[in-house]
C-alpha positions in Angstrom: 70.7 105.0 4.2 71.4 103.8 1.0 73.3 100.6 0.0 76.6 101.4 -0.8 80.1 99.1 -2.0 83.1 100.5 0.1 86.6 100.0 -1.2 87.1 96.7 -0.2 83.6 95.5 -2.3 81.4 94.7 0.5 77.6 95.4 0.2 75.7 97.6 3.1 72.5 97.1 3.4 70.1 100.0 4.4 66.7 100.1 6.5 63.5 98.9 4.3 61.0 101.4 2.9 58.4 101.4 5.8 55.5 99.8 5.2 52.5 101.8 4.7 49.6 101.5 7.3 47.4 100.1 5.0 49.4 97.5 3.7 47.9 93.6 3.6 50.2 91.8 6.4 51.7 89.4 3.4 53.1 91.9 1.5 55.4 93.0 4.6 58.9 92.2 4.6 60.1 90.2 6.8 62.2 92.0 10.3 69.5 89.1 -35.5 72.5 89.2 -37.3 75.7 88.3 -35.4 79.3 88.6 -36.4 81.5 86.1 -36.9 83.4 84.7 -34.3 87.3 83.5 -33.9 88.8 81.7 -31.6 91.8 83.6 -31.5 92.6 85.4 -28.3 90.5 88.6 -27.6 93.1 91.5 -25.7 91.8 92.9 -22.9 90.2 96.6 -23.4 91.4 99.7 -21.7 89.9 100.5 -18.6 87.2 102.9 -18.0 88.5 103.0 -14.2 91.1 100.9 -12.3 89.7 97.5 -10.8 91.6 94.7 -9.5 90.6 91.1 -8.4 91.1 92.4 -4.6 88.7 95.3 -5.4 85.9 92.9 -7.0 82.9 93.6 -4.9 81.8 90.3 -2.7 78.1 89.9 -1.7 78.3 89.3 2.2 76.8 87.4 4.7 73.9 90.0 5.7 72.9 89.6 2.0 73.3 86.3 1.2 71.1 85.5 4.4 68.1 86.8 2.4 68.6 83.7 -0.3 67.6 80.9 2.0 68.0 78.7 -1.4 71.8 79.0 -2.1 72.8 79.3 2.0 75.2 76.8 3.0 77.5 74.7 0.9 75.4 73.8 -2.0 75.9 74.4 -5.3 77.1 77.4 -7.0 73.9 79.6 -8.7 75.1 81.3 -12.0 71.9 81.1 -13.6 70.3 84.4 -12.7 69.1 85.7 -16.1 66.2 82.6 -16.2 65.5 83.3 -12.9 66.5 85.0 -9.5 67.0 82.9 -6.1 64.3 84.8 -3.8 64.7 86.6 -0.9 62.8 85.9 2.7 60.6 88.8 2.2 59.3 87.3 -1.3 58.8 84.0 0.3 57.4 85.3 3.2 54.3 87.6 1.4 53.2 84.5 -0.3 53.0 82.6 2.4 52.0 85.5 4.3 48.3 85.8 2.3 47.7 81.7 1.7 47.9 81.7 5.5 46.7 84.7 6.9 43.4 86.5 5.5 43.2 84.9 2.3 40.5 86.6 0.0 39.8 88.3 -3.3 40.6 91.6 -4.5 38.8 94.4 -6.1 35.2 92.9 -5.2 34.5 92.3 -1.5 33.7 94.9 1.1 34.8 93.2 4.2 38.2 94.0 5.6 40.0 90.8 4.1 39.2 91.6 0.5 39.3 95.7 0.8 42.7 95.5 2.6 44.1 93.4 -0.4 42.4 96.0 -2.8 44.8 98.7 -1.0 47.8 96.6 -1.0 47.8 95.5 -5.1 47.3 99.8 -5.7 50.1 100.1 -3.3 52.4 97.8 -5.4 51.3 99.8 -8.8 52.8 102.9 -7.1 56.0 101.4 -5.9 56.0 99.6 -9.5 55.7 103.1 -10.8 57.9 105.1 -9.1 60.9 102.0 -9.4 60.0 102.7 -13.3 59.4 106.5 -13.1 56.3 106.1 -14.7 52.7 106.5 -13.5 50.9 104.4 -11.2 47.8 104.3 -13.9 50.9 103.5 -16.4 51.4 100.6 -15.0 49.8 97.0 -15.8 49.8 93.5 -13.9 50.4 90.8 -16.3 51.0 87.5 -16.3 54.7 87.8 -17.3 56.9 89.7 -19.5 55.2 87.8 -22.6 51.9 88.5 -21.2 53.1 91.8 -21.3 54.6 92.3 -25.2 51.5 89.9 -26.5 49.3 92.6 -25.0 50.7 95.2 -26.8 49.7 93.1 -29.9 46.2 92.5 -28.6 44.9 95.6 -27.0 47.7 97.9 -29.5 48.5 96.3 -32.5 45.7 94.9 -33.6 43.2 98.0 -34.0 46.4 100.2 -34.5 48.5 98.4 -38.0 47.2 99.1 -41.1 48.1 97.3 -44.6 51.5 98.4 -45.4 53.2 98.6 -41.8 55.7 97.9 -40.5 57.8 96.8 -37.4 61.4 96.9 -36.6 62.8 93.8 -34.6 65.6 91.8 -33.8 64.9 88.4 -34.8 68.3 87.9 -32.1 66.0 88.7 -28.7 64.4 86.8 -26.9 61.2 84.6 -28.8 59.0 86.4 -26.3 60.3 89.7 -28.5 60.1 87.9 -31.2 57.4 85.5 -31.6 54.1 87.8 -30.3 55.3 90.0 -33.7 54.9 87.0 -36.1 51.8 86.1 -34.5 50.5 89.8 -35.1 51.2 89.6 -38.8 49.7 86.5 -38.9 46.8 87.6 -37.5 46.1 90.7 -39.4 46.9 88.9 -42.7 43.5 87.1 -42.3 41.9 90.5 -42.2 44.0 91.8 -45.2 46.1 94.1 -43.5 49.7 93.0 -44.7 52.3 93.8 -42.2 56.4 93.6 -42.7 58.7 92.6 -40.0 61.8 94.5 -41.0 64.8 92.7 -39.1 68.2 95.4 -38.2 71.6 94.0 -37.2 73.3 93.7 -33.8 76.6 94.7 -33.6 79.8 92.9 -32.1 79.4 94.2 -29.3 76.1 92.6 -28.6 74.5 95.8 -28.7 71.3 97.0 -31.7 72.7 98.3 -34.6 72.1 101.9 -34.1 72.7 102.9 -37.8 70.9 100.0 -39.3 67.4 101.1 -37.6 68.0 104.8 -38.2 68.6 103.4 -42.1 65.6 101.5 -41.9 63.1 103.7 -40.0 60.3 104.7 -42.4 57.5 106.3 -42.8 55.7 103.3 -42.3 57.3 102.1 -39.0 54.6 101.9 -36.7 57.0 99.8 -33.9 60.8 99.6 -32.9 61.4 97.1 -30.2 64.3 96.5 -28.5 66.0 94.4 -25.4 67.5 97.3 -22.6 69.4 94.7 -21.8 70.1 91.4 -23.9 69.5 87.9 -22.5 72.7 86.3 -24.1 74.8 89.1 -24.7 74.7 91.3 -21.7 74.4 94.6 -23.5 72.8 97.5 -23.1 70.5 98.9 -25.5 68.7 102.5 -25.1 68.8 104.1 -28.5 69.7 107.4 -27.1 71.5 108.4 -30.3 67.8 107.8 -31.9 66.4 110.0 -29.6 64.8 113.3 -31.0 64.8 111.2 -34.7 62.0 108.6 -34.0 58.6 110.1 -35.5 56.0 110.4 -33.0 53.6 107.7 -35.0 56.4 105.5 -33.7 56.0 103.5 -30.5 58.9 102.0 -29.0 59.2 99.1 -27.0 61.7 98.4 -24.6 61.8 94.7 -23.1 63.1 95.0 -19.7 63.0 91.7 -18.1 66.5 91.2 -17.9 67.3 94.9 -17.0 65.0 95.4 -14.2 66.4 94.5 -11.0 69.9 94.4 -12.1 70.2 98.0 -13.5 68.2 101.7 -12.9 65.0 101.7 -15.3 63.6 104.7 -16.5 60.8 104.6 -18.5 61.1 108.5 -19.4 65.0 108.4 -19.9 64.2 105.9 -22.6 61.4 107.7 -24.2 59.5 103.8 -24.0 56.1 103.6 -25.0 56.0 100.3 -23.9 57.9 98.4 -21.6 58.0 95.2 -19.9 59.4 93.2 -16.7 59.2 89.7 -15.8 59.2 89.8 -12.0 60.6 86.3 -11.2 63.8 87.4 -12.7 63.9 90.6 -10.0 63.4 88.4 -6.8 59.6 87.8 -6.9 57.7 85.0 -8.3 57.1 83.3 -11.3 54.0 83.9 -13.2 53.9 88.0 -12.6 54.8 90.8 -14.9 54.3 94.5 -15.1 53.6 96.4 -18.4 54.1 99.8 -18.4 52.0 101.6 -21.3 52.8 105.4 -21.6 49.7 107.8 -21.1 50.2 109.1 -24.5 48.5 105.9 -26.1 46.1 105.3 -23.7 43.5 106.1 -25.7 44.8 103.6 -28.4 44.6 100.4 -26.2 41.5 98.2 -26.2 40.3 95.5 -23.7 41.5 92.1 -24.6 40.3 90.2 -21.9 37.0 91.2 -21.5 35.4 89.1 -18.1 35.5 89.5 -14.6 37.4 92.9 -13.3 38.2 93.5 -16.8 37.4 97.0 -16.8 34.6 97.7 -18.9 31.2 98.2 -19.0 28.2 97.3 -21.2 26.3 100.2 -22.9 23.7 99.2 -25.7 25.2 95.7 -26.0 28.9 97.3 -26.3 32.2 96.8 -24.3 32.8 100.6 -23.5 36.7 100.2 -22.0 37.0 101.6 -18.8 40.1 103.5 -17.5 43.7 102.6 -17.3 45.4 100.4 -16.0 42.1 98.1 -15.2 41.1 98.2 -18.9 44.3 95.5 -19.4 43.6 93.7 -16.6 40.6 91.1 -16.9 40.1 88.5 -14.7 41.5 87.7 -11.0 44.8 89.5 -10.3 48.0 86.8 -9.6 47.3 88.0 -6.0 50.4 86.7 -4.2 52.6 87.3 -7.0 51.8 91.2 -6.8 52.1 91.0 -3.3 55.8 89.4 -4.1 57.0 91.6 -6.2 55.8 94.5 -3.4 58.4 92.8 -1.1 61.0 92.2 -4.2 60.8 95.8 -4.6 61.5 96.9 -0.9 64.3 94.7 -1.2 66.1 96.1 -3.8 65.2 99.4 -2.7 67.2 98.1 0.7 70.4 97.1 -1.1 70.2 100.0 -4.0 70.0 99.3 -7.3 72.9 101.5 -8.0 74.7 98.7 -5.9 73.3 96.0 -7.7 74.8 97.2 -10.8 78.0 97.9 -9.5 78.7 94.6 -8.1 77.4 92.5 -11.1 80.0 95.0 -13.1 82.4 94.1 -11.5 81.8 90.4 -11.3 81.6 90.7 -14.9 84.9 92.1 -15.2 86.4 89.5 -12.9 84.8 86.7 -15.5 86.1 88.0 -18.5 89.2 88.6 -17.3 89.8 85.2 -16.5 87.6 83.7 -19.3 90.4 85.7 -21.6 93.1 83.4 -20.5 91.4 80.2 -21.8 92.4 78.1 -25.0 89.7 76.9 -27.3 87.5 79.5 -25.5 85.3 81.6 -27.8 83.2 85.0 -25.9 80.1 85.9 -27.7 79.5 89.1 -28.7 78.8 91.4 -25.1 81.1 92.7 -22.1 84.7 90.4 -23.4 84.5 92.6 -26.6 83.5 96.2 -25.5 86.3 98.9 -25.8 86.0 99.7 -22.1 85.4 97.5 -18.8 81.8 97.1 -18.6 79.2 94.1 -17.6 75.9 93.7 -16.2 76.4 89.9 -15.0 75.6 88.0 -18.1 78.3 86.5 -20.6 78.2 83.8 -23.4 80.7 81.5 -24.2 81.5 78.2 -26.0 84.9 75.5 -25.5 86.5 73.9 -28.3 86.2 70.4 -28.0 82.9 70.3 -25.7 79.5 70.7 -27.1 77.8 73.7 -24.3 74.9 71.4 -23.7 78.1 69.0 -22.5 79.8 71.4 -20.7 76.8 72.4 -19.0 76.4 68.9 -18.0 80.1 68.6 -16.3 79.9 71.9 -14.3 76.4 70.9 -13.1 77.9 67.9 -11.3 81.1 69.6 -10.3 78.9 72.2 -8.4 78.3 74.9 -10.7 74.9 75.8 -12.2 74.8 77.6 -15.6 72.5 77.9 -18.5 73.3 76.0 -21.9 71.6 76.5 -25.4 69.7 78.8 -27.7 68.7 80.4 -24.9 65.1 80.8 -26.0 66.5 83.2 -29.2 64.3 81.9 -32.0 66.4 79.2 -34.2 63.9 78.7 -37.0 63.4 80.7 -40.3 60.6 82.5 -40.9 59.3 82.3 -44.3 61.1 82.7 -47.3 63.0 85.9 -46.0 64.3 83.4 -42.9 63.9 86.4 -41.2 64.1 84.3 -37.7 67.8 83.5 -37.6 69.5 81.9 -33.7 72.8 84.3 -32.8 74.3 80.9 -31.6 72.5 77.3 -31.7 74.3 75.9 -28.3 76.4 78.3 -25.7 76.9 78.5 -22.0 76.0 81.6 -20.0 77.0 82.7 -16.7 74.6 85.1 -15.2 74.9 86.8 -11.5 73.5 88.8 -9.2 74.0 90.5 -5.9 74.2 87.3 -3.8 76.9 86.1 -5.8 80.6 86.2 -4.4 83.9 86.8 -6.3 85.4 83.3 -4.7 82.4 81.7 -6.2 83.2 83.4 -9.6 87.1 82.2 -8.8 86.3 78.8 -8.0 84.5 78.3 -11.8 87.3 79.8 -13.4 89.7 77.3 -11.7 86.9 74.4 -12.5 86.9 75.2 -16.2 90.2 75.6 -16.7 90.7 72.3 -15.6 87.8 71.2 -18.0 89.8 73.5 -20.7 93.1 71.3 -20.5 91.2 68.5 -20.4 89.7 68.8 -23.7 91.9 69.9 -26.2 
């Protein structure tokens, strides 16, 4: 029974995926460029389909009990784009395996240690079928920048030759941003001169779709892109591209603020490489997934040789072993997998079809009412798109308040939101300052599932007040 939002916007939760038998007990659930802005008042866009305030979908109780963290009458959590509040089950599987049969994976033979061996490849094939991808497509990091930095390691560094080039937005996220500079950097010493060719993002928020099909050359060797951006709250997923993209030309999709919060599909997108940071889909900090397609598999080199690393020695040489282990040296982030296991049955229990849905239309419900405020300026994203649309992030500054300010007064009014750069690079690069921050202090409201159009409601009335006050 699937998750579903009736008329009146409540949430329905269906059963869990059933556990498989062999399972470890703590992974169980529990029962660029930017545009100008003005502060002139943006008009509302045409609808793509009716919605009303009284048809804005409300997270209810049954879901909200899953967040013991914002239960109660604490304050109100609008900060889920650096972070998701986690759910019982996540909390739950780590403490599940620091108190119950705590052991290695991978190495022991004893019940303990093989059990958690079956559990981790059990994750990898729930990681792969939420992504559509292949279970030996899928890689454990350490994070979302784990996961692009090893596509300059184990990829880029063997695969660039003088001359090459990559296509970026120097607007996405540093972790998009920075592990590209540091590749150039790197393959400089060696004489091998790579460019970092920066294309545009348009006012809606969105990549530039004719600027990278301009700049796409026979010496691309990399487009990355955010599926969905971190500030902005649009969606990116170069489907006009599609079919035009040479195949030397791997594409990189960063998904850590799209998984969790809207279908990902690795094939749909024609990725070669894509990440997700799986703190910000209900699991725990300090666990990623990389998914690297099969097609370059035999591209991708070990670079962290060690313990469970995936090779072998033959004639005093690192022969690299099979995927996904080749990428994956070291001890695995055991309870972290084992959290994102139960993240995933979670969101498999709500839908994310539903997940998407509601943050729309919370979305909608913000911008709407944002609209209505002097002095208030929406960045590029959701307030300027010629149809209703939102995936729960949206960007703002207030005449007459710095954001770091604002940020400040909501916090202690009860409302919790994110102020700054918002980890987009604000520094020039060189002499081409190819490095350039969209905005160098906003505030961004970012939701999820668990949050409730009176909540939404109840910080529009709160800044408004904070509106008149300042002018």
């Amino acid at each position: 029974m699937v998750a579903s939002v009736r008329a009146e916007g409540s949430v329905t939760l269906r059963s869990p995926i059933p556990r498989p038998a062999h399972a470890h007990p703590a992974s169980a659930p529990a029962s660029a460029h930017t545009p100008g802005h003005t502060t002139a008042r943006i008009p509302s866009p045409p609808a793509c389909e009716p919605v009303s305030r009284d048809d804005a979908a409300a997270a209810p109780e049954t879901v909200r009990d899953l967040f013991p963290a914002i239960s109660g009458d604490g304050p109100v959590y609008l900060d889920s784009a650096a972070t998701t509040q986690k759910p019982l089950p996540v909390i739950e599987a780590i403490e599940g395996y620091h108190r119950r049969h705590t052991a290695n994976s991978g190495r022991g033979t004893y019940p303990w240690a093989t059990t958690l061996t079956r559990a981790i490849e059990q994750v990898r094939a729930d990681t792969a079928r939420f992504l559509r991808a292949e279970p030996e497509e899928v890689v454990f990091t350490a994070g979302a920048t784990a996961g692009l930095n090893a596509v300059a390691l184990a990829w880029g560094l063997t695969t660039f030759a003088d001359g090459d080039e990559i296509l970026y937005s120097p607007g996405d996220h540093a972790s998009n941003v920075y592990p590209w500079l540091q590749l150039r950097a790197t393959l400089a010493h060696f004489g091998r001169r790579v460019r970092l060719v920066p294309y545009r993002t348009t006012a809606l928020g969105e990549a530039d779709i004719d600027d990278i099909a301009t700049k796409l050359g026979p010496r691309t060797r990399l487009l990355t892109v955010s599926h969905l951006h971190h500030v902005y709250g649009a969606r990116n997923t170069l489907e006009e591209l599609r079919g035009h993209i040479d195949a030397r030309v791997a594409v990189c999709f960063d998904c850590s603020q799209s998984g969790g919060h809207i279908p990902v599909d690795v094939r749909e997108l024609g990725a070669d490489f894509a990440v997700l940071s799986a703190h910000k889909m209900f699991a725990a900090p300090g666990t990623g997934v990389l998914f690297c397609h099969r097609r370059l598999h035999d591209q991708l080199g070990p670079f962290l040789p060690g313990g469970n690393s995936g090779v072998s020695v033959r004639d005093s040489a690192l022969l690299p072993a099979r995927m996904p282990h080749r990428l994956e040296g070291g001890t695995h982030n055991i309870p972290g997998i084992l959290a994102l296991g139960a993240a995933l049955r979670v969101l498999d229990s709500i839908g994310i079809d539903t997940v998407e849905r509601h943050n729309r239309m919370l979305t909608r419900r913000l911008v709407d009412g944002l609209r209505a405020l002097p002095g208030l300026r929406l960045l590029p994203g959701p307030g300027h798109a010629p149809c209703d649309t939102g995936y729960g992030i949206v960007s703002f500054t207030l005449d007459g308040i710095s954001a770091t300010d604002l940020g400040f007064v909501l916090s202690e009014l009860g409302f919790l939101v994110r102020t700054g750069a918002h980890c987009v690079p604000s520094e020039a690069a060189g002499e081409h300052a190819e490095v350039v921050a969209a905005e160098a202090d906003s505030v961004r409201v970012s939701t999820h599932v668990y949050t409730t159009a009176e909540e939404i409601d109840r910080f529009l009335d709160c800044l408004t007040t904070i509106a008149t006050e300042v002018r």
